[in-house]
CHARMM internal coordinates of N, CA and C (Angstrom, degrees):
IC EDIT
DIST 1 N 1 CA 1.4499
DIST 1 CA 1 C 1.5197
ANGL 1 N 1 CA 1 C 110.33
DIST 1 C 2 N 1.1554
ANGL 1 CA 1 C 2 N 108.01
DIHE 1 N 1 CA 1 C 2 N 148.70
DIST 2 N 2 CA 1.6745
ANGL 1 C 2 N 2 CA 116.12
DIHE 1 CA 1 C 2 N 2 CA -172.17
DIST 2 CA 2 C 1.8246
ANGL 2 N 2 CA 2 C 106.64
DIHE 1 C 2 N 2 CA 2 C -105.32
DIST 2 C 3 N 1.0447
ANGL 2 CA 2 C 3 N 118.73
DIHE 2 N 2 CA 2 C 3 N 157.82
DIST 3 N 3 CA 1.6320
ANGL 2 C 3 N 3 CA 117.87
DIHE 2 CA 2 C 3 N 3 CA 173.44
DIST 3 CA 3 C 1.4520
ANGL 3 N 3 CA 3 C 110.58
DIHE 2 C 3 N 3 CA 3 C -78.82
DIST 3 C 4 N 1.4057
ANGL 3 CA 3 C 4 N 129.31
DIHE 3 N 3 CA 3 C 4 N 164.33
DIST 4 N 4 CA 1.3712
ANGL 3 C 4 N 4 CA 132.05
DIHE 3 CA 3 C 4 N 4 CA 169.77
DIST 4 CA 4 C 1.2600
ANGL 4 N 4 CA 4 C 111.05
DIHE 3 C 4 N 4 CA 4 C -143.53
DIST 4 C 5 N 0.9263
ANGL 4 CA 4 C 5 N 131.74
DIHE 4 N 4 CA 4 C 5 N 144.11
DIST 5 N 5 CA 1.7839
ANGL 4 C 5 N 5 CA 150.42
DIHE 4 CA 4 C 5 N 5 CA 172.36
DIST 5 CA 5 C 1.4065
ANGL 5 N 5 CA 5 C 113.89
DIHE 4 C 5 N 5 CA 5 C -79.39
DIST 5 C 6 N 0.8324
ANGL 5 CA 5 C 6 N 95.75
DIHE 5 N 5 CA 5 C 6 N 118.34
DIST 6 N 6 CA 1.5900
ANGL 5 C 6 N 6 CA 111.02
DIHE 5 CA 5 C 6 N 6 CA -167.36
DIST 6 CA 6 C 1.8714
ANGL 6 N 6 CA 6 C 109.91
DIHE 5 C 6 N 6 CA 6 C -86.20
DIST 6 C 7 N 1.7460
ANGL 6 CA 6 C 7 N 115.63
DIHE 6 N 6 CA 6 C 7 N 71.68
DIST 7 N 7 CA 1.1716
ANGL 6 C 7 N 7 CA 126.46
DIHE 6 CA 6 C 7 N 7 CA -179.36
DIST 7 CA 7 C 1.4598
ANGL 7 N 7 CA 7 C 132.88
DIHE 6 C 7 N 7 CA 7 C -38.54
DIST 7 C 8 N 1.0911
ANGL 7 CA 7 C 8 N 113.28
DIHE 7 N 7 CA 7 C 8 N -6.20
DIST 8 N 8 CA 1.7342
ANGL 7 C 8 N 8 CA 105.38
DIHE 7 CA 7 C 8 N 8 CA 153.55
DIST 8 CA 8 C 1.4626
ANGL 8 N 8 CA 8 C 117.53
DIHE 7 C 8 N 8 CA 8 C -104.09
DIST 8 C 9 N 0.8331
ANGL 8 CA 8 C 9 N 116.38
DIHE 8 N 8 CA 8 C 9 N 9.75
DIST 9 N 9 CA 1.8981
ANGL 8 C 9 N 9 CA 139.61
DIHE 8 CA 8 C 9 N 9 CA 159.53
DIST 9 CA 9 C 0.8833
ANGL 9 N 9 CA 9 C 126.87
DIHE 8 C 9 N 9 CA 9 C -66.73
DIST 9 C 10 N 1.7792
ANGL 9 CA 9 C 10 N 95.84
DIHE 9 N 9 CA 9 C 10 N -62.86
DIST 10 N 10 CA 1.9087
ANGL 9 C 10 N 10 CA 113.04
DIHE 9 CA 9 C 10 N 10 CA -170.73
DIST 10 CA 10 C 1.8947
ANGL 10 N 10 CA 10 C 102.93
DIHE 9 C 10 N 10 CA 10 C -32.26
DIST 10 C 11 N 1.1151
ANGL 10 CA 10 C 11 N 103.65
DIHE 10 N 10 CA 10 C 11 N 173.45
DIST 11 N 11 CA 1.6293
ANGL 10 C 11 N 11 CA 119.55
DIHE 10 CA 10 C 11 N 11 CA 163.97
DIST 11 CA 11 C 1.4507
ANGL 11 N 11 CA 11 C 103.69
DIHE 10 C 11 N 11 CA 11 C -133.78
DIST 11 C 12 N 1.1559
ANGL 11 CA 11 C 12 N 117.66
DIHE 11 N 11 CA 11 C 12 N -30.66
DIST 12 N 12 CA 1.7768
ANGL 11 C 12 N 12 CA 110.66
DIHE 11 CA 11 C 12 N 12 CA 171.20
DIST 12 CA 12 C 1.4236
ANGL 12 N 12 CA 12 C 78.16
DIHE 11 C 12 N 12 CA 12 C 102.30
DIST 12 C 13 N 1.5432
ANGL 12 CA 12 C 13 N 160.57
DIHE 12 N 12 CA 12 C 13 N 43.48
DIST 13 N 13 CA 1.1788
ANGL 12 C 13 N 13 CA 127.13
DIHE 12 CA 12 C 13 N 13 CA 168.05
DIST 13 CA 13 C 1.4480
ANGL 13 N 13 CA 13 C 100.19
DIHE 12 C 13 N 13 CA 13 C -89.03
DIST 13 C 14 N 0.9971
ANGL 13 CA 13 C 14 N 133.63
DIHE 13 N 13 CA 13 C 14 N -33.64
DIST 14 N 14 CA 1.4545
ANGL 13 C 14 N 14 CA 109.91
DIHE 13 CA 13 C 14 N 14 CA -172.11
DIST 14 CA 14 C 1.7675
ANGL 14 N 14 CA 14 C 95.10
DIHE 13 C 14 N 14 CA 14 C 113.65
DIST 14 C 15 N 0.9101
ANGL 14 CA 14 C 15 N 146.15
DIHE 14 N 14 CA 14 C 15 N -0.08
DIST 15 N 15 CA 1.7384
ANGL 14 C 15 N 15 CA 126.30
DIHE 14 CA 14 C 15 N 15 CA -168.81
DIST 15 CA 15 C 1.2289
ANGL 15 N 15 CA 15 C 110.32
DIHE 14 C 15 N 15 CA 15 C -91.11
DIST 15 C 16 N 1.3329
ANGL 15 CA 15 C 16 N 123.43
DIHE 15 N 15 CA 15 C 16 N -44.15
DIST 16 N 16 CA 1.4289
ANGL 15 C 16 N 16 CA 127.00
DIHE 15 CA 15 C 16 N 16 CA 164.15
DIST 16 CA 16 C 1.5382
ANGL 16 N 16 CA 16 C 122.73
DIHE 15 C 16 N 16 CA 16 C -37.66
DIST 16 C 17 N 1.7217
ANGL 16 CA 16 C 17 N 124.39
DIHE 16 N 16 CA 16 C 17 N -55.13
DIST 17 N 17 CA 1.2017
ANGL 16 C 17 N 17 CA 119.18
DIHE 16 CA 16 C 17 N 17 CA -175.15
DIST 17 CA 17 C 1.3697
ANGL 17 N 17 CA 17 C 107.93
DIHE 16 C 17 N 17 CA 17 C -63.03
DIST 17 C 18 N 1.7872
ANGL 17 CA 17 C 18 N 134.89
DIHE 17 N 17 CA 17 C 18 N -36.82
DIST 18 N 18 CA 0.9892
ANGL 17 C 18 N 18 CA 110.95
DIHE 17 CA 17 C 18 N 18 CA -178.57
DIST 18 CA 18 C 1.5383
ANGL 18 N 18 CA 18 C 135.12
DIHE 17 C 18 N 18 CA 18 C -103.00
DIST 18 C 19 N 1.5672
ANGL 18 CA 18 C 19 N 107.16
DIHE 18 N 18 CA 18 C 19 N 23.80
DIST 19 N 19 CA 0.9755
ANGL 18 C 19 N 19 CA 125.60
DIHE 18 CA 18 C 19 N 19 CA 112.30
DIST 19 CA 19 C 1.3457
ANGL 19 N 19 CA 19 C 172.64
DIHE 18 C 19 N 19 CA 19 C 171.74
DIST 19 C 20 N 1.4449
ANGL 19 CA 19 C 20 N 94.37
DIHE 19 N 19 CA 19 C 20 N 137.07
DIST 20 N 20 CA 1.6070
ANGL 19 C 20 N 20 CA 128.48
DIHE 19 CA 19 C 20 N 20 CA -172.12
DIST 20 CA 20 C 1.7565
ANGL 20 N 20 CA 20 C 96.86
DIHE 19 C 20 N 20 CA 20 C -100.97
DIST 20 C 21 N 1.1694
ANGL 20 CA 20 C 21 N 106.83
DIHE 20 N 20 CA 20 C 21 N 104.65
DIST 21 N 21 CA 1.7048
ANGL 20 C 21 N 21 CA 110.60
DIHE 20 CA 20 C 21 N 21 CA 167.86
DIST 21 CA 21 C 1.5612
ANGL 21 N 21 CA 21 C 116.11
DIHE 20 C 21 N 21 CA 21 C -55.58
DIST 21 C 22 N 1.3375
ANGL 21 CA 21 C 22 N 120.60
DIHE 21 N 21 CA 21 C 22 N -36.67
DIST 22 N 22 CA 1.3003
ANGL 21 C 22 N 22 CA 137.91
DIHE 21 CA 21 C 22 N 22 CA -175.29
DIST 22 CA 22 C 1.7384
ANGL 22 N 22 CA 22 C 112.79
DIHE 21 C 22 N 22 CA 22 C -75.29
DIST 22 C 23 N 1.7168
ANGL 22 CA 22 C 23 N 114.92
DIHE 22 N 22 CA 22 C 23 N -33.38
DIST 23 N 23 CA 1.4634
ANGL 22 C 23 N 23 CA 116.25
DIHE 22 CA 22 C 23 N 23 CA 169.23
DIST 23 CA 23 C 1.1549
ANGL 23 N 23 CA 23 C 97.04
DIHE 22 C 23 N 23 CA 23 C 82.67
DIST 23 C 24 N 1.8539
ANGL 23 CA 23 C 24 N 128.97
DIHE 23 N 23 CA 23 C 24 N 16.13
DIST 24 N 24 CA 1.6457
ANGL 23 C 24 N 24 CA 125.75
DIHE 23 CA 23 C 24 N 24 CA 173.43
DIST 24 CA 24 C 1.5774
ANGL 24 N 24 CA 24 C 84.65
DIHE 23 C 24 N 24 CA 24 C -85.09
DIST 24 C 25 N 0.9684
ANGL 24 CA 24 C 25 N 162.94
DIHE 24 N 24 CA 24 C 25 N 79.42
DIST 25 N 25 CA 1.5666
ANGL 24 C 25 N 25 CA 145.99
DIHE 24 CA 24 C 25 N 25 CA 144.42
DIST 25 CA 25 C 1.6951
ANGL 25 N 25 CA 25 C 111.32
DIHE 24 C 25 N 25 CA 25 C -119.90
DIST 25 C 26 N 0.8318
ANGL 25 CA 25 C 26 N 151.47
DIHE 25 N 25 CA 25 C 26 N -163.35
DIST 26 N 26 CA 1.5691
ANGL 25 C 26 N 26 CA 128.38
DIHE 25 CA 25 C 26 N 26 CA 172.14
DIST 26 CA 26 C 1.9724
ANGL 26 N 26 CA 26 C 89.16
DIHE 25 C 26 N 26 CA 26 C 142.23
DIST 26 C 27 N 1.6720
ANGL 26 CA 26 C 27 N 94.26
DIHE 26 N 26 CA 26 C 27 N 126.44
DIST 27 N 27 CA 1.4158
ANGL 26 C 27 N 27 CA 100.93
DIHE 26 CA 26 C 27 N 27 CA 172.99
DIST 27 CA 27 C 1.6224
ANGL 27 N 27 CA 27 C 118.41
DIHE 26 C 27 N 27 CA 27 C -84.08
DIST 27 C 28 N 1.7790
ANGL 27 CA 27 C 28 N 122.48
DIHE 27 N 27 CA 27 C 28 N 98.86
DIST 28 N 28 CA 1.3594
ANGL 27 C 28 N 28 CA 106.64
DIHE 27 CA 27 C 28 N 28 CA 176.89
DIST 28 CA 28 C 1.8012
ANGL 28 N 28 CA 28 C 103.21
DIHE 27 C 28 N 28 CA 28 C -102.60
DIST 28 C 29 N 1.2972
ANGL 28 CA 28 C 29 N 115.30
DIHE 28 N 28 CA 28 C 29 N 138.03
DIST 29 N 29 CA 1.0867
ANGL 28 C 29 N 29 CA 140.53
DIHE 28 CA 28 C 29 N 29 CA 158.18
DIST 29 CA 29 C 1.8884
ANGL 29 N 29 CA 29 C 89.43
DIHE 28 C 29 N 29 CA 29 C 83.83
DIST 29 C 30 N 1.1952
ANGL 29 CA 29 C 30 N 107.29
DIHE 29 N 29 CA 29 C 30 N -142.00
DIST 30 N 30 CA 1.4160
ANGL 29 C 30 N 30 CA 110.31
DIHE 29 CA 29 C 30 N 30 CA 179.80
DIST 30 CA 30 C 1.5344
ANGL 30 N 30 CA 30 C 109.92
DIHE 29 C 30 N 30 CA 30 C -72.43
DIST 30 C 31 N 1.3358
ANGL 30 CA 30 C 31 N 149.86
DIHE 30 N 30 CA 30 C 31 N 0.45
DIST 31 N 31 CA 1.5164
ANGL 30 C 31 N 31 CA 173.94
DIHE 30 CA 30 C 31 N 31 CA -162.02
DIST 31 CA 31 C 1.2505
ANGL 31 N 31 CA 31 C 127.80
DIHE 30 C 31 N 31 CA 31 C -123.04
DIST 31 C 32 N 1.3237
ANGL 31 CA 31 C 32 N 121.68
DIHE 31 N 31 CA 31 C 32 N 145.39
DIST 32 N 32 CA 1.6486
ANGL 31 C 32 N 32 CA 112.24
DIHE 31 CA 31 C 32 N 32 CA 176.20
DIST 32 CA 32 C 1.6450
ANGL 32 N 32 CA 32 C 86.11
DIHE 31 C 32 N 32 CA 32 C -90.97
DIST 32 C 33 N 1.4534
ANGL 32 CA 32 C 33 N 105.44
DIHE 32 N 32 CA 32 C 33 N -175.92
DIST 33 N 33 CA 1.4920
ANGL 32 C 33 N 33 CA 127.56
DIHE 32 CA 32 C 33 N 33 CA 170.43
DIST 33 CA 33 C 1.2491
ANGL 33 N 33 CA 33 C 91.15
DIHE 32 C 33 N 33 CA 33 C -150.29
DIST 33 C 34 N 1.9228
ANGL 33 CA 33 C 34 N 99.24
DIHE 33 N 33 CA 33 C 34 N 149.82
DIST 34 N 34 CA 1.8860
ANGL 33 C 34 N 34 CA 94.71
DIHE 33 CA 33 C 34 N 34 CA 151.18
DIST 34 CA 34 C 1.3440
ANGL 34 N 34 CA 34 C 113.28
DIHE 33 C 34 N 34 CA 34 C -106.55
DIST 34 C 35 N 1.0407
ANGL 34 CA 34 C 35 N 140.32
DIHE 34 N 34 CA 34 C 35 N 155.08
DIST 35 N 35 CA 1.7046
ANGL 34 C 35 N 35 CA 150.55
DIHE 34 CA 34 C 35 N 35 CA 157.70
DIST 35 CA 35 C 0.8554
ANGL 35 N 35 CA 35 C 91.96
DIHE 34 C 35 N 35 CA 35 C -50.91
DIST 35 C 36 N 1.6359
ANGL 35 CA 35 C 36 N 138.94
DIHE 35 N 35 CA 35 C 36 N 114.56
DIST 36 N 36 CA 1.3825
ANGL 35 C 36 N 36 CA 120.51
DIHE 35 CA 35 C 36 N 36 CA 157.28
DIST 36 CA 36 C 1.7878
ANGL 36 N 36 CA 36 C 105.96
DIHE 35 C 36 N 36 CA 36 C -80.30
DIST 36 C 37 N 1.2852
ANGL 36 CA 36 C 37 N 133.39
DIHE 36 N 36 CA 36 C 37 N 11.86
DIST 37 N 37 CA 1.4472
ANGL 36 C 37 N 37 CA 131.65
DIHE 36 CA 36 C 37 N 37 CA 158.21
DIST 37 CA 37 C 1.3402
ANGL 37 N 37 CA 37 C 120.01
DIHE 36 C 37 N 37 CA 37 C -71.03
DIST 37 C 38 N 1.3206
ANGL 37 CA 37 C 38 N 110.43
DIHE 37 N 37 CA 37 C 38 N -21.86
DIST 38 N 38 CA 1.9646
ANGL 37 C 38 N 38 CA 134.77
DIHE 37 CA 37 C 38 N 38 CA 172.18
DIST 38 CA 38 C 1.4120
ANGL 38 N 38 CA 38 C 119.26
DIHE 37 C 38 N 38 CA 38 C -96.03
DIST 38 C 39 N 1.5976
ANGL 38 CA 38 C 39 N 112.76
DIHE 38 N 38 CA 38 C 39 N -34.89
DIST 39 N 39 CA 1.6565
ANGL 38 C 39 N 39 CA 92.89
DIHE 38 CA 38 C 39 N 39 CA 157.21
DIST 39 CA 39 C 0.8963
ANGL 39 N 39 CA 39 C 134.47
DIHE 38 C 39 N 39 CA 39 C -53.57
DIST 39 C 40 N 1.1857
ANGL 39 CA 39 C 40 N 141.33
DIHE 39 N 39 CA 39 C 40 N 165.82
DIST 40 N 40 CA 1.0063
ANGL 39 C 40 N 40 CA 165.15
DIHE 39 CA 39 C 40 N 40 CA -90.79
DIST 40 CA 40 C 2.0966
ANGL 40 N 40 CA 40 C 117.91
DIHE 39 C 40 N 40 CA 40 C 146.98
DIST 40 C 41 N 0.8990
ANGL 40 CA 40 C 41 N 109.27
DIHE 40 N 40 CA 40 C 41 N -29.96
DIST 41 N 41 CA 1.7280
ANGL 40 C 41 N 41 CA 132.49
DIHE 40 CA 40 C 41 N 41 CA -154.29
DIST 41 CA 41 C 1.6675
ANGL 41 N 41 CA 41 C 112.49
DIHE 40 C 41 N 41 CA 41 C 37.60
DIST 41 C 42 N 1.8456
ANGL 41 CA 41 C 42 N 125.97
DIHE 41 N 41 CA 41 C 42 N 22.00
DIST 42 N 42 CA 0.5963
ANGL 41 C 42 N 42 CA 126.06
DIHE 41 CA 41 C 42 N 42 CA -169.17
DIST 42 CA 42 C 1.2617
ANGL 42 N 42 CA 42 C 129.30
DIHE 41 C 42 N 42 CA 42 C 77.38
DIST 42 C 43 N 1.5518
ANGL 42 CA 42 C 43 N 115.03
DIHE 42 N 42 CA 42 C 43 N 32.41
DIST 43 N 43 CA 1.2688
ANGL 42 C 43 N 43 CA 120.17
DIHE 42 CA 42 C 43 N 43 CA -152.82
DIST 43 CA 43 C 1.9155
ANGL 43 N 43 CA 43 C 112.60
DIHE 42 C 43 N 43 CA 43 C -75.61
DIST 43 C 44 N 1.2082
ANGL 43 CA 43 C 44 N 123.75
DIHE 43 N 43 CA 43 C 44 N 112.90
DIST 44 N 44 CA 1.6444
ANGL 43 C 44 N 44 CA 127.82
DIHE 43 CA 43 C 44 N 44 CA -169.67
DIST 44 CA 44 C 1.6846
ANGL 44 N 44 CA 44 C 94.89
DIHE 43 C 44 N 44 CA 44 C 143.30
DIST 44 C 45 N 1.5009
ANGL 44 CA 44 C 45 N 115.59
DIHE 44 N 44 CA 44 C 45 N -50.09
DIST 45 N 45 CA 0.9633
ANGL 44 C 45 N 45 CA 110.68
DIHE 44 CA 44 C 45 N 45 CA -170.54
DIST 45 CA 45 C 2.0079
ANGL 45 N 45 CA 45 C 131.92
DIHE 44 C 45 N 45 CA 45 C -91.86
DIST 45 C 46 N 0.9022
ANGL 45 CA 45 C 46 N 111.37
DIHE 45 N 45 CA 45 C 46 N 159.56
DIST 46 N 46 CA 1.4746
ANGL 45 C 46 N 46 CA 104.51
DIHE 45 CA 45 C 46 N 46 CA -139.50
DIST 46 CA 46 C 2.1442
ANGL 46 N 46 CA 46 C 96.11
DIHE 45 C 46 N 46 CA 46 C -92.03
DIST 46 C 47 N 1.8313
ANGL 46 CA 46 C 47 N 107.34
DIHE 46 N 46 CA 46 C 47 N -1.31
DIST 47 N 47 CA 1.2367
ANGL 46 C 47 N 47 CA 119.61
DIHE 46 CA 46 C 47 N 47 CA 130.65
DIST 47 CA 47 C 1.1381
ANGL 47 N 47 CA 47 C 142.33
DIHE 46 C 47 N 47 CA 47 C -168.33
DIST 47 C 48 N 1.5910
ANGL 47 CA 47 C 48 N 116.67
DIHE 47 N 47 CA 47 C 48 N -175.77
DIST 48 N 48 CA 1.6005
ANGL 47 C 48 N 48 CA 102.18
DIHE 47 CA 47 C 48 N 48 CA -170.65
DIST 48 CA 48 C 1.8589
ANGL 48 N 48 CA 48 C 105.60
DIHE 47 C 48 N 48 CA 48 C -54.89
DIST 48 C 49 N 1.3027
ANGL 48 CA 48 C 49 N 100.14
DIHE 48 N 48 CA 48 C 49 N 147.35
DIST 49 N 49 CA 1.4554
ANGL 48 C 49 N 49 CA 101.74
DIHE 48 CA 48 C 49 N 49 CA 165.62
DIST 49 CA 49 C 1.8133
ANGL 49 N 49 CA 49 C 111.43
DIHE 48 C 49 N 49 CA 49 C -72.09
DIST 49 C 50 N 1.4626
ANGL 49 CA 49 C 50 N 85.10
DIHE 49 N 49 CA 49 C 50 N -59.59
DIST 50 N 50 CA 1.8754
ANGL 49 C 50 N 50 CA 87.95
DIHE 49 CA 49 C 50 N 50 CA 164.81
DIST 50 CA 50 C 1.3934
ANGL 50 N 50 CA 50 C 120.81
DIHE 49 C 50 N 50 CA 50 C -10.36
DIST 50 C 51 N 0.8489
ANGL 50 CA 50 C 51 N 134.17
DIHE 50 N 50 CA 50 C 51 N -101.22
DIST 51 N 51 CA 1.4749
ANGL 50 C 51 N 51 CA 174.81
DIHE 50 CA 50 C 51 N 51 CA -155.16
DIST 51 CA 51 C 1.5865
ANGL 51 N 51 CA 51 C 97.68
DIHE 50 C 51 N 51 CA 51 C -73.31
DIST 51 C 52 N 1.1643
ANGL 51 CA 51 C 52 N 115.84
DIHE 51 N 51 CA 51 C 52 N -43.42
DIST 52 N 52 CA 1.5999
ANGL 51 C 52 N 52 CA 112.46
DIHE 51 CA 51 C 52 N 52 CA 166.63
DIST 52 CA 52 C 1.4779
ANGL 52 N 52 CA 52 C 115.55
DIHE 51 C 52 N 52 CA 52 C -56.33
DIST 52 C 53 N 1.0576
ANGL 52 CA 52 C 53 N 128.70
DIHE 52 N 52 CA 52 C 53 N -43.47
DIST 53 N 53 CA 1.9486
ANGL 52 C 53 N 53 CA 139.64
DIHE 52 CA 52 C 53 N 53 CA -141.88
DIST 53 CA 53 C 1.8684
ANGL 53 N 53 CA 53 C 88.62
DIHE 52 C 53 N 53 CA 53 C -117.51
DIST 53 C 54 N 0.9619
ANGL 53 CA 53 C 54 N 111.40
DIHE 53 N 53 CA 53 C 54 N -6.93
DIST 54 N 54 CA 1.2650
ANGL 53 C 54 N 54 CA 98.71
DIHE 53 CA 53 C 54 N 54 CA -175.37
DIST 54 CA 54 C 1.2426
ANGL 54 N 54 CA 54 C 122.55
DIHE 53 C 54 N 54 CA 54 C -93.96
DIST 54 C 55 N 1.5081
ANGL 54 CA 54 C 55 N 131.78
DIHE 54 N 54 CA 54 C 55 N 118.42
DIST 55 N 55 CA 1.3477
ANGL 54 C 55 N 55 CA 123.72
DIHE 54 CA 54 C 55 N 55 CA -174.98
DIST 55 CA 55 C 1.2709
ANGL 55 N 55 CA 55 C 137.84
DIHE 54 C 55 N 55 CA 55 C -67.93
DIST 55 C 56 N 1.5916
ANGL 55 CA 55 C 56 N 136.84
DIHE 55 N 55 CA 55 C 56 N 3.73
DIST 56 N 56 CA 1.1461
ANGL 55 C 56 N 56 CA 153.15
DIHE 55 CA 55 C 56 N 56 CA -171.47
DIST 56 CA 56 C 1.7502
ANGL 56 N 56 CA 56 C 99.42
DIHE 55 C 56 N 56 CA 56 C -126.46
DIST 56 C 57 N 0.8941
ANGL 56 CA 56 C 57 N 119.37
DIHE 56 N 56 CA 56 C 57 N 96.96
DIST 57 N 57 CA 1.7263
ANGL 56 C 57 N 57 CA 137.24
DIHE 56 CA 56 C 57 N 57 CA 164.42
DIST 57 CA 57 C 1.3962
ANGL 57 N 57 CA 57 C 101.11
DIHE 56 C 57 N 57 CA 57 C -34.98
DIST 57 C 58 N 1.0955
ANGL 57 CA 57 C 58 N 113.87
DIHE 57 N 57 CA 57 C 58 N 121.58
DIST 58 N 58 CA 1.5321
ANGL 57 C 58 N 58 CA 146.78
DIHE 57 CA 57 C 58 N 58 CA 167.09
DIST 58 CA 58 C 1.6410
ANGL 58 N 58 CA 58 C 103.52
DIHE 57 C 58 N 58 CA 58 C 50.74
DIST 58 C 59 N 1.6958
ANGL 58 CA 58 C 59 N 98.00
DIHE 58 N 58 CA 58 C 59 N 71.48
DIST 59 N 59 CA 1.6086
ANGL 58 C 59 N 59 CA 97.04
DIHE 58 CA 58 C 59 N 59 CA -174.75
DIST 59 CA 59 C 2.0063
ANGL 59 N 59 CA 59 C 63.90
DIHE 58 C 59 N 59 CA 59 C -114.36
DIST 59 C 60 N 0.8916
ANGL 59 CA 59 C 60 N 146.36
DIHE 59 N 59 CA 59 C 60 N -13.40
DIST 60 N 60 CA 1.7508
ANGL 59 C 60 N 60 CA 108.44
DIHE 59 CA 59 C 60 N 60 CA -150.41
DIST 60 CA 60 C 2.1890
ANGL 60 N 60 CA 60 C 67.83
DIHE 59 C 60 N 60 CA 60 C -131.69
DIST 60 C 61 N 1.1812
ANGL 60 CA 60 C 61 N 98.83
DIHE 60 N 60 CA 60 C 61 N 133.66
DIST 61 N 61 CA 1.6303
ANGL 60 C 61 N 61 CA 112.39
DIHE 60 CA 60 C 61 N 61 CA 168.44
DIST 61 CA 61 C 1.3777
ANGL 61 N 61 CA 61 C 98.91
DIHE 60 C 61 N 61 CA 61 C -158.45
DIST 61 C 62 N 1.5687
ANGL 61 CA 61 C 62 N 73.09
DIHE 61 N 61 CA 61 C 62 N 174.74
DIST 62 N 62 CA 1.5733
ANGL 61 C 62 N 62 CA 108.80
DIHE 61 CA 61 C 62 N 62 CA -175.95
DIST 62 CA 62 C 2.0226
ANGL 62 N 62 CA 62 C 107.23
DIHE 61 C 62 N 62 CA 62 C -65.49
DIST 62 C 63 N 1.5090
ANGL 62 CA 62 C 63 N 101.91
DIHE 62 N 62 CA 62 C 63 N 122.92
DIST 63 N 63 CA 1.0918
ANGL 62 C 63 N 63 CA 109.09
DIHE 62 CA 62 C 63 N 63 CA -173.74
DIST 63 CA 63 C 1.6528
ANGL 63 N 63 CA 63 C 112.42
DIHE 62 C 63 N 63 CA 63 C -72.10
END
COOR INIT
IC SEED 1 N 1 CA 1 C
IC BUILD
């Protein structure tokens, strides 16, 4: 399973896409999205980067 951003959450800052080790993050329309074909969930690391860097608590989860 891939993570997803939870679009009435987002803030548009931007911290998440850069970084995403995997390069699934990408701003569509006024919102990021992730590819869940490009996640990854950060797999090696002990957590999502997503969901780490992001300033609004539980905008980036488990899809």
């Amino acid at each position: 399973m891939a993570f997803k951003i939870i679009a009435s959450q987002c803030t548009s800052c931007g911290a998440c896409e850069f970084e995403c080790p995997s390069a699934a993050i990408k701003m569509k329309g006024e919102t990021y999205i992730i590819d869940p074909a490009k996640c990854t969930e950060c797999d090696g690391m002990d957590t999502q980067q997503c969901a780490a860097v992001c300033p609004v608590p539980k905008t980036c989860i488990k899809a």
